[in-house]
N, C-alpha and C positions, 0 to 999 in steps of 0.2 A: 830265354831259350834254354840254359843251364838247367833251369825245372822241369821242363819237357824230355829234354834228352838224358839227363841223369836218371832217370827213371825206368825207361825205354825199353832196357829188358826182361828184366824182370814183368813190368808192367804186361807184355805181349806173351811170357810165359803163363801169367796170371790168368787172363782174358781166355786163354784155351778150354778152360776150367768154368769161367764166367758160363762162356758161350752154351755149355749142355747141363748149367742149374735149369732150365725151363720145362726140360721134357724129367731130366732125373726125379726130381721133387712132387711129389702131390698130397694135397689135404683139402681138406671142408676149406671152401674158402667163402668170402662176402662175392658172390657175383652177382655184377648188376644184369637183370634182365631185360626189364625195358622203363622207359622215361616216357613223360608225356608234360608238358609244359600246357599249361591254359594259356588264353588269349593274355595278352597284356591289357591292362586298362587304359581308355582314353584319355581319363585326367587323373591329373596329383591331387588324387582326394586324400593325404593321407594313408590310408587301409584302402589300395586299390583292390586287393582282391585277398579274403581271411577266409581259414578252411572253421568249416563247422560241421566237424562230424567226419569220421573214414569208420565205414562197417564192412564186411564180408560174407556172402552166406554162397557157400559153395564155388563155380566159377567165375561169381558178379561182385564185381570192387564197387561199393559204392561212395562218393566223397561229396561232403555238402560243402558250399560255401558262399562268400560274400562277395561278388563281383560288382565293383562299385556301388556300394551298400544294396544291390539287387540279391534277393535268395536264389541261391543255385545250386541244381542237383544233378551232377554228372555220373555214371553205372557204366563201368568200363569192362571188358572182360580181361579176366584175372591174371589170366596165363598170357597177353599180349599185351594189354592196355590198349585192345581198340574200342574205342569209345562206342557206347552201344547206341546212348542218347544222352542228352542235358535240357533239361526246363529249369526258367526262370518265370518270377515274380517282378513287375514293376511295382517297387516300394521300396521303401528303407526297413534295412532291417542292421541294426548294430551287434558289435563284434562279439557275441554272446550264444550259445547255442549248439542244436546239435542232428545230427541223425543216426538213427538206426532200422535195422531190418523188420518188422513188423508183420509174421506171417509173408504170405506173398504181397507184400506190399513193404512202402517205407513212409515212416513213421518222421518229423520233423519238431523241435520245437526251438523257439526261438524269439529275441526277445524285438519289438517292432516299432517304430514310429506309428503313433494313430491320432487321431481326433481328439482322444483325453491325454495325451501325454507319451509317455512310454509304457507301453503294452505287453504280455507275453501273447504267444498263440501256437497252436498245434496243427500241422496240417499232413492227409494222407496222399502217399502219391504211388499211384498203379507202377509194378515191375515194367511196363510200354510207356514211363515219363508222364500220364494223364494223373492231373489235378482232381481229388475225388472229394473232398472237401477239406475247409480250416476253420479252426474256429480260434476266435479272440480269448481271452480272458477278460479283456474290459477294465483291465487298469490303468492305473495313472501313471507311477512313476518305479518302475522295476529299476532296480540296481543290479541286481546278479538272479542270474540263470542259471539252473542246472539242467538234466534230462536232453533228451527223453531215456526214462528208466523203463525197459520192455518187460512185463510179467504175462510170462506167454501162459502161465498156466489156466490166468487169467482172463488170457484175451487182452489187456488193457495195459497202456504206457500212463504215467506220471510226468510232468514238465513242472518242477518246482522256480517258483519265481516269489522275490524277496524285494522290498519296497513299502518306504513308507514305516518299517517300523513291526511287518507284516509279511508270514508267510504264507503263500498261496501253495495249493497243488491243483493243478489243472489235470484231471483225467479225460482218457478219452480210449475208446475203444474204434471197431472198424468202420462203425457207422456215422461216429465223429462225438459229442460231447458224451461224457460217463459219468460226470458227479466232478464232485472236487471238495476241497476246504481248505478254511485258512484259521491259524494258529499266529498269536500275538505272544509273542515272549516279554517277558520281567526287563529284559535291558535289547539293545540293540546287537544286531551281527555285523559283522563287518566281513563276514564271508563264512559260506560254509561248503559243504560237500554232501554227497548223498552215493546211496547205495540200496539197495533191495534187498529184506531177510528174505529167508530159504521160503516162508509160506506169503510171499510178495507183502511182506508190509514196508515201511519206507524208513531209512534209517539217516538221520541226518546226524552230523557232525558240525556241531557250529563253533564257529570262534567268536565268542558272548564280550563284549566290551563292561566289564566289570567295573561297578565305583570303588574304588580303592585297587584294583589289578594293574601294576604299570605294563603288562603286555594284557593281548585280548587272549583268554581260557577255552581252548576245546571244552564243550561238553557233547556227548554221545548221547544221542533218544531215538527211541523206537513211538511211531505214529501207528495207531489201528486206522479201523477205515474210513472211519469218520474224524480225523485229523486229531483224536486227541494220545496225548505224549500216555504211553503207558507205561512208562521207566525211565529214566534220565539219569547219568552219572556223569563227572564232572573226571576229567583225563589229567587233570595237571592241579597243580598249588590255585586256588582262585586269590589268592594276595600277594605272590613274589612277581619279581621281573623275571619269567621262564622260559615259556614256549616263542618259536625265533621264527616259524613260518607255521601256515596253516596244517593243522593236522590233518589224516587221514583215514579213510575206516573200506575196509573191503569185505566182502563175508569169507568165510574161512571153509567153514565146512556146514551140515547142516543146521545145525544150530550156535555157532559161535561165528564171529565178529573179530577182526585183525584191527589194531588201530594202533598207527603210530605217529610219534610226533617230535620235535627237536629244542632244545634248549637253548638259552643263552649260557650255561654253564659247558655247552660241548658235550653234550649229552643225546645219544639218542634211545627215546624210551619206547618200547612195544607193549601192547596187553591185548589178550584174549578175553572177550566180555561174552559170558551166556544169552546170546539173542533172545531166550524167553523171559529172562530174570534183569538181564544186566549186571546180575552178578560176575565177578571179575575168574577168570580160569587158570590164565598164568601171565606174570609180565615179566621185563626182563630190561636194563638199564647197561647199556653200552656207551664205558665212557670214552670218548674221542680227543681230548687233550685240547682241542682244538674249536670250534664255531663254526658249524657248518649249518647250512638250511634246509632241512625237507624238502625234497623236488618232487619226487615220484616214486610210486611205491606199484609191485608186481608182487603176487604170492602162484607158489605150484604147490597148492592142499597133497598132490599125491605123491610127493617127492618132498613134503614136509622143508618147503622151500621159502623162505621170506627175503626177496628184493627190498633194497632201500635207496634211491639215487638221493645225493647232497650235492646242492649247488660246488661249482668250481672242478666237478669231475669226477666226482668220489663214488663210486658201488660196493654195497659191502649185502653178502650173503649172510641170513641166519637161518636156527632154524630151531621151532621150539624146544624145548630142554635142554638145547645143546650150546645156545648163546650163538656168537658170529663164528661161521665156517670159511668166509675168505672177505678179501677185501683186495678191490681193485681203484688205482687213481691215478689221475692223470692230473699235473698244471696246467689246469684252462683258463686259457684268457680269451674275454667277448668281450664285444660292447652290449650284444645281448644274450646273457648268459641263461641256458637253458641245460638240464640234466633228464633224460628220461632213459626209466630201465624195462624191459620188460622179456619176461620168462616166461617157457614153457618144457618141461618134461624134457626135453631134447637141447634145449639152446639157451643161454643167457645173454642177452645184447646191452652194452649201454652206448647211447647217444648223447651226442659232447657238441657244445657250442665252441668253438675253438678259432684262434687266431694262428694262423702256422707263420705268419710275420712275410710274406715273400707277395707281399704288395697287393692284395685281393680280398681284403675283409675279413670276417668271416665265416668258415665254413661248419660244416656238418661232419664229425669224429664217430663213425660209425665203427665198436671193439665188440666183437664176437666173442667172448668166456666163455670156457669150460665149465658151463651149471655146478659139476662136482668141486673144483678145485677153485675156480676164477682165472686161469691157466690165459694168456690170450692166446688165442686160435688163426685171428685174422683181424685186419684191421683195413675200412674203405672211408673215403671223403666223397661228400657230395656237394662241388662247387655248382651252383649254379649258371652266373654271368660273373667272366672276370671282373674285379671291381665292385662287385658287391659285396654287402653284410647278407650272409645265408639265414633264415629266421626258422626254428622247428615251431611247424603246427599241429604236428598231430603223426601217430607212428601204431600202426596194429604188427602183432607176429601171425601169424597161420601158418603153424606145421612147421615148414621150412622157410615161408617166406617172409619178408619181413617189406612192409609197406611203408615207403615214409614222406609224409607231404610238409613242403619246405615251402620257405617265400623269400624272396630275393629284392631287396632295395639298393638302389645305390647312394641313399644317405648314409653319411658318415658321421652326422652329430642327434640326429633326432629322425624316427619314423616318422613323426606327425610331417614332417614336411615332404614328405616323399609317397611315392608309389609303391606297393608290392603287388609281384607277382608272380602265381603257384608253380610251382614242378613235383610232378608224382614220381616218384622211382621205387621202382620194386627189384628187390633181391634177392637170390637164392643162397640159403645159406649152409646148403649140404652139399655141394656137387664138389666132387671128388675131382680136380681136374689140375694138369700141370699149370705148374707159374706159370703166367706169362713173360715171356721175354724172347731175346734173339734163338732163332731155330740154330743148332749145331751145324759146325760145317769142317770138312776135312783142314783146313788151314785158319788158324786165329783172323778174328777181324782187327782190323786195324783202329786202333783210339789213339786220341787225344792226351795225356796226361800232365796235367797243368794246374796250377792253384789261379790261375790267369786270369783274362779275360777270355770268353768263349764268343765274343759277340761276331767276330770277323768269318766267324764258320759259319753261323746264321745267315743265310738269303732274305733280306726282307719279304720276296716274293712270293717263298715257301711258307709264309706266316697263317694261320699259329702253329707256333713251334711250342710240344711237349715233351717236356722230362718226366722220364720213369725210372726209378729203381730197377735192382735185379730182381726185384719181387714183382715189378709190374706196376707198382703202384703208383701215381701223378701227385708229381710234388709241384710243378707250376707249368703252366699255360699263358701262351702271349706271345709278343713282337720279339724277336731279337737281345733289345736292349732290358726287357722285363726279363727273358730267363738269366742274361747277365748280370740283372741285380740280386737276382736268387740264387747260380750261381757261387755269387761272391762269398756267402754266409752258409750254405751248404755243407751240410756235413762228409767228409769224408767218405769215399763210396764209388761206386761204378755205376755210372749214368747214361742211359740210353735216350738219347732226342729223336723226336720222330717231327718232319715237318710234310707241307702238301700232306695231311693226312696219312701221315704213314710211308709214304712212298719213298722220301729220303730219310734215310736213318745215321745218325753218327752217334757215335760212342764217348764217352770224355770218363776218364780220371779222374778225380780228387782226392790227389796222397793224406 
């Protein structure tokens, strides 16, 4: 009782103050606009439901994915997320693959169970959800999938697929097969990447398992149109123990090539490579002290901008000749740790796999940065289902918005033994609007102020009960005795619970 009432006055002088940070304050902030949760799956298959593929082309969100290993393509509109249609495939199709916009149509590839093995294949599907043809590749045993890569000048996407020892390119245009080839390399991939130069030829980034390399070596090529390599350079030492996750390559501008990659030394290295030569333009060697891994990489060529996300939280800005312009990080802890950054002109985002410890898994650390500075602007979570691990699958920006498709398990040691399933959330990330929190009112409202227990204020009836910041923000959801255990470990601050949806509101201290 001494800690409640010793506080008392002050606390109620305080709160007067609290009560009109919501209307005073405004800035760009994360606001969620709307959410859309797919169906749950019927069984614990494992990957009950994996995204494959989020595109956009003007007011139509499109999001492919894998609902109990069935292909699925749901075209929602943009500005609500009401779902416009969704068609599926009865087949297996595993967790590999992709879609994009293809003219007025959409373009699919993906890797499939078949009659010989595991297969890739491409298939078109009309802006009205109608199946307009697929075609197979007719292989045996695909490992890794990339594509589809859209060359609109062309007319024609690429679906690279890797197996066997063996790389295939499946093209295909709007009528359905276009040619294709396949390319045997000197040693084995253990994974690679892909991308499109400016006059659509295919640029692949492999990670080559070297005899004598005790890690596997990027190497950077460029394929003409008949699959053979017309340049090749090698991104790293091919005989140290160096490169710590798979390297990257994006185009840069019209003729040059961005590729980065990370060390075991704590190292992370960039280079600009002449798309027509392969000759090298500029690189540039930022040392980190530290071991971080490659996650995701974003360039903005007009703002002479280069993204780098590293596992555990970390975003660091460069920008050619100039070396690293900021550097943003957070201690993330996941059980399944994911980093994706992505920029444009306007905005820098980075997306955090993150454990906030208040009994729920975890979630989705969504940091708004100032492109120029790394400054943070805002910051939102996207918990799914209390009690679950949140999973990133896949995240586009447009303009202001920023899309991001998650999956939610309630396994705690292993996905394989569990179910996922998706939730869309789309955000705005310009609108100028006051915090959220309590509306002003001529007389302080009455709090709580207590290092305590809270639970006895809790109604179980009024359940779920949420806390939020002065800022608005939800630090935990649940019964009674769940915000009591969050509570307990909370940091210091002024807490607003809302239960019955909002209708009862109490306020609570933490000196």
């Amino acid at each position: 009782m001494a800690d409640v009432c010793g506080c008392y006055f002050w606390t109620m002088r305080f709160l007067s103050v609290v009560t009109c940070l919501g209307v005073l304050a405004a800035h760009a902030q994360v606001q969620l606009q709307w959410q859309h949760r797919f169906d749950a799956p019927n069984e614990l298959t494992g990957f009950g439901d994996v995204g494959l593929g989020l595109d956009r082309r003007g007011d139509s969100l499109m999001v492919g994915h894998s609902w109990e290993n069935f292909a699925q393509t749901t075209l929602f509109a943009a500005d609500d997320g009401q779902v416009l249609w969704t068609m599926g495939t009865a087949d297996t199709v595993y967790h590999l693959g992709g879609r994009s916009f293809f003219g007025n149509t959409i373009v699919s590839g993906e890797r499939t169970a078949s009659g010989n093995g595991i297969s890739a294949r491409s298939s078109l599907i009309g802006l009205d959800g109608v199946l307009h043809w697929t075609v197979d590749a007719g292989l045996m045993n695909v490992q890794r999938l990339r594509g589809p890569l859209v060359n609109a000048a062309e007319d024609t996407a690429h679906v690279l697929a890797y197996g066997s020892g063996v790389l295939h390119d499946l093209r295909v245009d709007h009528i359905g097969s276009a040619g294709g080839w396949s390319y045997t390399p000197a040693h084995p991939w253990p994974g690679f990447e892909t991308c499109l130069a400016a006059d659509g030829s295919v640029i692949i980034t492999a990670m080559v398992d070297l005899p004598g390399a005790f890690s596997d070596v990027p190497r950077l090529m460029r394929f003409d149109a008949a699959g053979a390599p017309t340049w090749s350079t090698w991104l790293a030492d091919t005989t140290g123990f160096v490169v710590s996750a798979p390297a990257r390559t994006v185009h840069w501008n019209a003729d040059t090539l961005l590729s980065v990659h990370t060390t075991w030394q704590g190292l992370v290295q960039l280079r600009m490579t002449d798309a027509d030569d392969g000759s090298v333009l500029w690189s540039f060697t930022d040392s980190l002290g530290l071991v971080l891994e490659l996650a995701s990489l974003a360039v903005v060529p007009e703002a002479q901008r280069i993204h780098v996300g590293l596992h555990g939280g970390t975003s660091i800005a460069y920008a050619p000749g100039a070396g690293r312009l900021w550097t943003d990080s957070v201690n993330a802890q996941a059980n399944y740790m994911e980093v994706a950054v992505l920029a444009n002109s306007a905005h820098a985002v980075s997306i955090v796999t993150d454990d906030r410890h208040i009994g729920q898994g975890q979630d989705l650390h969504i940091r708004l940065l100032d492109p120029a500075t790394g400054a943070l602007v805002d910051t939102a979570w996207v918990n799914d289902t209390i009690g679950t691990h949140d999973l990133f699958e896949n995240a586009l920006l447009w303009g202001d918005e920023l899309h991001l498709l998650t999956a939610a398990t309630f396994d705690t040691v292993s996905i394989l033994n569990e179910s996922t399933t998706l939730l869309l959330s789309t955000f705005n990330l310009a609108t100028p609007t006051a915090l959220p929190g309590p509306k002003p009112s001529a007389s302080p409202r009455t709090a709580v102020v207590t290092r305590g227990s809270i639970e006895a204020f809790l109604a179980p009836l009024l359940a779920p009960w949420t806390a939020l910041d002065a800022a608005g923000r939800v630090h935990a959801v649940g019964s009674p005795a769940d915000l009591d255990a969050w509570y307990g470990t909370a940091p210091p601050g002024t807490y607003q619970v809302l239960g019955a949806g909002g209708r009862s509101r109490l306020m609570f201290i933490r000196p």
